[in-house]
N, C-alpha and C positions, 0 to 999 in steps of 0.2 A: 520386603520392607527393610531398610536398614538406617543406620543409630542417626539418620540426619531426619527420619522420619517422625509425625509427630502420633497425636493421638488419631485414630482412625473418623476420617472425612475434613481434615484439611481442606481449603477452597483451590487451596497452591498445590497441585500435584498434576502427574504424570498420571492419566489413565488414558490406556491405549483405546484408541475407537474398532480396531478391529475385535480382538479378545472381548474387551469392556474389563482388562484386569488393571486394577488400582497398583498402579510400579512405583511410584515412591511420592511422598510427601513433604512439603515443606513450610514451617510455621512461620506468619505473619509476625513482621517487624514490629517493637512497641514504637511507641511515639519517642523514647527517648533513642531509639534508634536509631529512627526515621532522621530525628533533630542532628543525631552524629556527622548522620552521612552529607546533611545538607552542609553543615558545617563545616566539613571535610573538602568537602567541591567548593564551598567558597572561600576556602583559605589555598585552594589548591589553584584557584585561578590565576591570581597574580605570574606568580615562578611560570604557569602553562605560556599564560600571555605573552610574557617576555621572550621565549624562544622565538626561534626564528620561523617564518612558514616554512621553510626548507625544511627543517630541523622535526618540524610537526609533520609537516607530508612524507617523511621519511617513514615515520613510524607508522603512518598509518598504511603507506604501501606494503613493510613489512606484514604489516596483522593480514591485506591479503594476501599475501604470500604464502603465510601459515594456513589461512583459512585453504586455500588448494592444496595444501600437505595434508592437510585434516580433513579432505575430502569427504573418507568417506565414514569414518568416525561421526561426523557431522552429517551427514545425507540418513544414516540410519536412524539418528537421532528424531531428527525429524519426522521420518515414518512413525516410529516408535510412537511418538506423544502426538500428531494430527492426523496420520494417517494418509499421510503421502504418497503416491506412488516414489518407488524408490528412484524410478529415472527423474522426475520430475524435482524429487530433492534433492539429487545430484546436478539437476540444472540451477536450482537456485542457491546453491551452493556457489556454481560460476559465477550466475548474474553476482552474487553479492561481492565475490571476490572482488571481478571488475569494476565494481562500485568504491570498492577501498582503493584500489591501484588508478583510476581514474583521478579519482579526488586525491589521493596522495602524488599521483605527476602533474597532475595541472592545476588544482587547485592554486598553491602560493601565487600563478600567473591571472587567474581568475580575480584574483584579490588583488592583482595591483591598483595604485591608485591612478584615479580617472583624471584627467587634466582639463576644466571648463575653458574654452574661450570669454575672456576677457577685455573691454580697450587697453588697461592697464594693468602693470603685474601678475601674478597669477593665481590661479584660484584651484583648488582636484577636490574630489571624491575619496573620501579614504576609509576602507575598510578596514574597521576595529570590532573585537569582540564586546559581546554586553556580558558577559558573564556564565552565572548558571543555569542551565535549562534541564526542562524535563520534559521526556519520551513516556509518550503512553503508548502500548504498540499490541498489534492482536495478532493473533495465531495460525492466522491462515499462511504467513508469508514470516517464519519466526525470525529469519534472517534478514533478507533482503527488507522488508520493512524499517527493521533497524539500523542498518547499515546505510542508506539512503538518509535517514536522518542525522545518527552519529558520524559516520563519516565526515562530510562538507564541515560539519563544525566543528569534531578537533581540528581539523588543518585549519579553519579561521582563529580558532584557540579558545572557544569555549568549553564551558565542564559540561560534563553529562549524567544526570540523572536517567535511569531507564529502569522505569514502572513494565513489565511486560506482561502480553497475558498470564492468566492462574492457570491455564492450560499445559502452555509448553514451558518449564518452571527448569529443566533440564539444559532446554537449549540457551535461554537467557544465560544459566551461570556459565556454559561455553564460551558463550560470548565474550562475558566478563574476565574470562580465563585467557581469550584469545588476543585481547587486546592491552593485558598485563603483561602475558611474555612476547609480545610483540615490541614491548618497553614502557608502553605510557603511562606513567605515574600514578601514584595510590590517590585519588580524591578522583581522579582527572574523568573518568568512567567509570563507574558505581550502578552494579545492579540493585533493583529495591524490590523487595518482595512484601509487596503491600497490597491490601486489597482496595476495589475501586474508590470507597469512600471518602479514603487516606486520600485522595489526590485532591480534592479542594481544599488541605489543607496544607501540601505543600506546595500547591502556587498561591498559596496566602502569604507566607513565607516572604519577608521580605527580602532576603538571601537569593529569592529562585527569579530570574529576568524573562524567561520567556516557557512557553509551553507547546507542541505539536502533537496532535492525536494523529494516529490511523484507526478507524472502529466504526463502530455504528451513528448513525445520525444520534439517536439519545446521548450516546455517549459526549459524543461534540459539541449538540448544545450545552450540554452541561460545561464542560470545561471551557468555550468560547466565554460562555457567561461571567464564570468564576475569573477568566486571566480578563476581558473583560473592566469588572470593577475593583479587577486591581491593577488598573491601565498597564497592561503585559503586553508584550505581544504573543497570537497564537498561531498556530498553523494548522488547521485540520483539513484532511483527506478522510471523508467520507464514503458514504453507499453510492450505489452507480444500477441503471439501468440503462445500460449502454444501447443505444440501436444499432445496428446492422444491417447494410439498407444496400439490396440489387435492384442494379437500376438495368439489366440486362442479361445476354445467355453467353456471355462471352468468357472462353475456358468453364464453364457452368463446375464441369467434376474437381478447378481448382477451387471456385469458389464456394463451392459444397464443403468439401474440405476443410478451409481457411474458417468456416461458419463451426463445423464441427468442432474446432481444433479452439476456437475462440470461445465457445460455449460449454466445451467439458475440460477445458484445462485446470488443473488442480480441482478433477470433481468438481467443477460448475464455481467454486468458493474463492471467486476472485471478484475484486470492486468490477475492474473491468474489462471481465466477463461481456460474449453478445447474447445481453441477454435479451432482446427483442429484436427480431428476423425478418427486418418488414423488407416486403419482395413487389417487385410489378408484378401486374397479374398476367402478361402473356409468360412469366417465367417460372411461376407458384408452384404450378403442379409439379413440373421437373425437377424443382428445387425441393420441396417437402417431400420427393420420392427419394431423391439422393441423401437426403440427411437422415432418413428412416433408414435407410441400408446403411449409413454411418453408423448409427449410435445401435444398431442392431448387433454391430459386430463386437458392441463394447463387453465383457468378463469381467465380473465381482471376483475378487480373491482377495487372496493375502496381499497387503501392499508392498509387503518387503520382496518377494516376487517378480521380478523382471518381466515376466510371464503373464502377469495382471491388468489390464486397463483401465478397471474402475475400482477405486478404492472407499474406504467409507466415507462418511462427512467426519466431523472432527468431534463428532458429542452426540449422544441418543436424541436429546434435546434440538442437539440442527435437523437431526432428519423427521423429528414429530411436526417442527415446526414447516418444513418445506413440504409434508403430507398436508397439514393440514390449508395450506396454500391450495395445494393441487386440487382437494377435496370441493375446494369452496368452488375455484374453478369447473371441475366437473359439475357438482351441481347444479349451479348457474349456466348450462348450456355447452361448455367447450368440447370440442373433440377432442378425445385421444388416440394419436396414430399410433403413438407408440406407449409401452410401458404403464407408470400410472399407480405403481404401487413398490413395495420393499418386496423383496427376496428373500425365496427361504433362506435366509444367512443368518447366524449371529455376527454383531456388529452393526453398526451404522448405517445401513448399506437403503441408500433409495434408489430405486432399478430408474436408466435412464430414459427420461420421459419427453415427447414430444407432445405437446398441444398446439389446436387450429382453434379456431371460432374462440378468441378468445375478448371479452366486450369489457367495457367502462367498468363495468359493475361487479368485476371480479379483481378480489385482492392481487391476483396474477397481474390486471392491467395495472395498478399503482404501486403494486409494493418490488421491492426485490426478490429475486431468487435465487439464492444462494446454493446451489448445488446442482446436479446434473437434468435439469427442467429448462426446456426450451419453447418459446411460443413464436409462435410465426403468423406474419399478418398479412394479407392481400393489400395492395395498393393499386389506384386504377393508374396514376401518374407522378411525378419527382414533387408535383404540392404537395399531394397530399402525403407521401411520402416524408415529407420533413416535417408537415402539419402532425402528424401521427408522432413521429420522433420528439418533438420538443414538446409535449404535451406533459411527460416526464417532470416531476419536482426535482430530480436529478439533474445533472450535468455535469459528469466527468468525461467518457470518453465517447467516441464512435469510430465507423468504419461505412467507408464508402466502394463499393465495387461496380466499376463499370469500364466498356475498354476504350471511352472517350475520356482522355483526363481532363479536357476542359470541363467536359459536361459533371465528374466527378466533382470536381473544384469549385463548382460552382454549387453542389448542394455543401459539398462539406462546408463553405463559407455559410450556410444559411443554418446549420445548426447550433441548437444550444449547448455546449461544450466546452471543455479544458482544452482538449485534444483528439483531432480526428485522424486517420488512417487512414489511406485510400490504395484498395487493393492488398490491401493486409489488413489482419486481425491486429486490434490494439495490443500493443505492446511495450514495454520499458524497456531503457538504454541508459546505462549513467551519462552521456550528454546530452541526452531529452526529457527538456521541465516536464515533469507529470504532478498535474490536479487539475482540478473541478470548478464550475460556478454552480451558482443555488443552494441546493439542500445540497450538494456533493462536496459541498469547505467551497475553502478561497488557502490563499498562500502556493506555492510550488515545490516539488522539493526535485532531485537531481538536474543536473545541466548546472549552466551558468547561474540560473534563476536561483536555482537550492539553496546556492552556500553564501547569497547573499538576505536569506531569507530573514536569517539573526544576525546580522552585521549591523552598527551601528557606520551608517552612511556619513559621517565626518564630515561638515566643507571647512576648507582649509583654507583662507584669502588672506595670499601676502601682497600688500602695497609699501610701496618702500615710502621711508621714511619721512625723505623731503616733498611728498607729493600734498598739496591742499587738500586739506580737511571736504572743504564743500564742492569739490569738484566731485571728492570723490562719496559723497552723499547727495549728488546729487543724480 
């Protein structure tokens, strides 16, 4: 513990999910704080506005610049407080990089304005910023989450507030550090360490213009509601029960794979994660035998370890909660091929688990699974196959595997979805919009779509001067 630390059980701290040791603490903002910093971003908007996009995209390519100098400063960081594999936080250390350097070279061109046809004179599209927003952002993804949101909109030129989990309370002020000496001015990016309650109070705020979650469905209702009936705009990215859907035996050991690799990446605790395995059935067995010998070969350890494949969840709490998922599961009838319980470890750790025969009536069929639990489901045909898929209150992501891409293309069009994948596990790219419909949000955020997401879409109609009034109202 040290002098930034407060009284012992702070909500804002650093405890590591391997050990379970409480590494440092830090005390929630007062409200006259809170009022500072909001204050600060909206006086700081103007001066940001004015710069040029060039001038904004500059600096924000610099912070990823920093951000791969600070590799791996930053990759441990993250082990440290979620309990990351450390290759896996050294990848998202990349992806986020490339997220800032994306958006700092192409952003200003993204933002050019749009030119309507017209019979007369002419009319564009112009992207302007609305102001101040605020970042609510969770912990599984401490970077890349934020970055995806902050990014696209310094270089449109708005402020940023960022509320981040109480979890990773470390990685947030890095943040905040990496994008100060990257240059961007004091207001401009403002870490807030607040707890969740505080946030219906600063998009009350008449100061704050828009708001974006990444978290839990509760989480989102709440805050949709809240920006809501203070006519805001919001953006949430939500939970996911992504399907996964072999529609044959074609490369089967890659598709085994791509299944494994899509279902235990970041220990299962990804929106989306495949986390529903529906298979044809001349392909089931083959398939649920190859992904037992996958996740068979998976090692609990230490996450900072290079050595280690499965690292813990992110909280004692994530892993009682995915037991007691499992629990209900197996009661109610499911097989388990594999696994099924924790290991003798301290730490976080839920040994990975395959389930079959898993039915309606089990929290497993409705709810998410946020950690390394997999179910897999028989299909006779591609109906019912999609039938079983969209059954889901979810809708963010999927994946299609099959070696006909027509016949691919044609389920991936029939699901319910943000974004589907075919032949690959779902994945992100800074120029592919990623989000959801249903219970999974609405809004987008990286690509084109992200950094238009807070823009205030401007029409611009010049008619020149000497032209008739009623011609042109008419």
């Amino acid at each position: 513990m040290d002098a930034h630390a407060t009284a012992q059980g702070s909500p804002i701290a650093t405890v590591n999910p391997y050990t379970g040791e409480r590494v440092r603490e830090f005390p929630a903002l007062s409200a006259q704080d809170v009022g500072r910093s909001i204050d600060a971003a909206h006086r700081s908007f103007p001066n940001w506005r004015a710069r040029s996009r060039a001038d904004r995209g500059a600096l924000v390519q610099r912070a990823g610049r920093l951000m791969r100098e600070r590799k791996e400063e930053l990759a441990h960081l993250l082990t440290l407080e979620v309990g990351k594999l450390i290759d896996s936080s050294r990848a998202e250390v990349d992806l986020a990089s490339d997220i800032l350097t994306y958006y700092g070279e192409h952003g200003p061109e993204l933002l050019e304005e749009q030119p309507l046809p017209v019979p007369e004179g002419t009319a564009v599209l112009v992207n302007e910023p609305v102001g101040v927003l605020l970042g609510v952002m969770p912990w599984n993804f401490p970077l890349y989450q934020v970055v995806r949101f902050a990014g696209p909109n310094l270089v449109l030129g708005n402020t940023i507030l960022l509320k981040h989990a109480s979890s990773c309370p470390q990685s947030a002020l890095a943040l905040e550090q990496l994008f100060t000496d990257a240059g961007v001015p004091p207001g401009v990016y403002t870490n807030l360490f607040v707890r969740g309650r505080d946030v219906g109070e600063i998009i009350d705020d008449s100061r704050v213009q828009g708001a974006s979650l990444t978290g839990s469905e509760r989480a989102g209702v709440s805050l949709g509601e809240i920006a809501g009936r203070n006519v805001k705009k919001s953006v949430l990215e939500l939970g996911g029960s992504d399907p996964f859907i072999v529609l044959d035996d074609h490369h089967l050991e890659r598709t085994v794979y791509a299944a494994f690799l899509g279902r235990m990446g970041n220990t299962g605790q990804c929106c989306v994660a495949a986390k529903r395995l529906i298979v044809l059935a001349d392909v089931y067995d083959a398939f649920v035998t190859g992904l037992h010998d996958r996740m068979s070969e998976v090692r609990p350890g230490d996450p900072a370890d290079p050595a280690t494949t499965l690292g813990p969840l992110s909280s004692e709490s994530a892993a009682d909660l995915l037991m007691e998922q499992v629990r209900d599961a197996v009661d109610k009838g499911a097989t388990v091929v594999l696994g099924g319980g924790r290991p003798d470890l301290p730490g976080a750790f839920v040994e990975p688990t395959l389930l079959t025969d898993v039915t309606p009536d089990m929290r497993a069929y409705r709810e998410e699974l946020f950690g390394p639990v997999a179910t897999v489901y028989r299909v006779s045909d591609e109906d019912e196959a999609v039938a079983l898929a969209n059954t889901s209150p979810y809708g963010l992501g999927g994946a299609v595997f099959a070696a006909d891409p027509e016949r691919a293309r044609g389920v991936a069009d029939r699901l319910e979805a943000g974004m589907v994948w075919i032949n690959h596990p779902t994945a992100s790219r800074p120029e592919l919009p990623f989000g959801g419909i249903k219970r999974s949000g609405y809004g987008r955020e990286l690509g084109d779509l992200g950094i238009a997401e807070f823009a205030n879409r401007k029409l611009v109609r010049y008619v020149d001067a000497d032209a008739p009034i009623a011609e042109v109202l008419g």
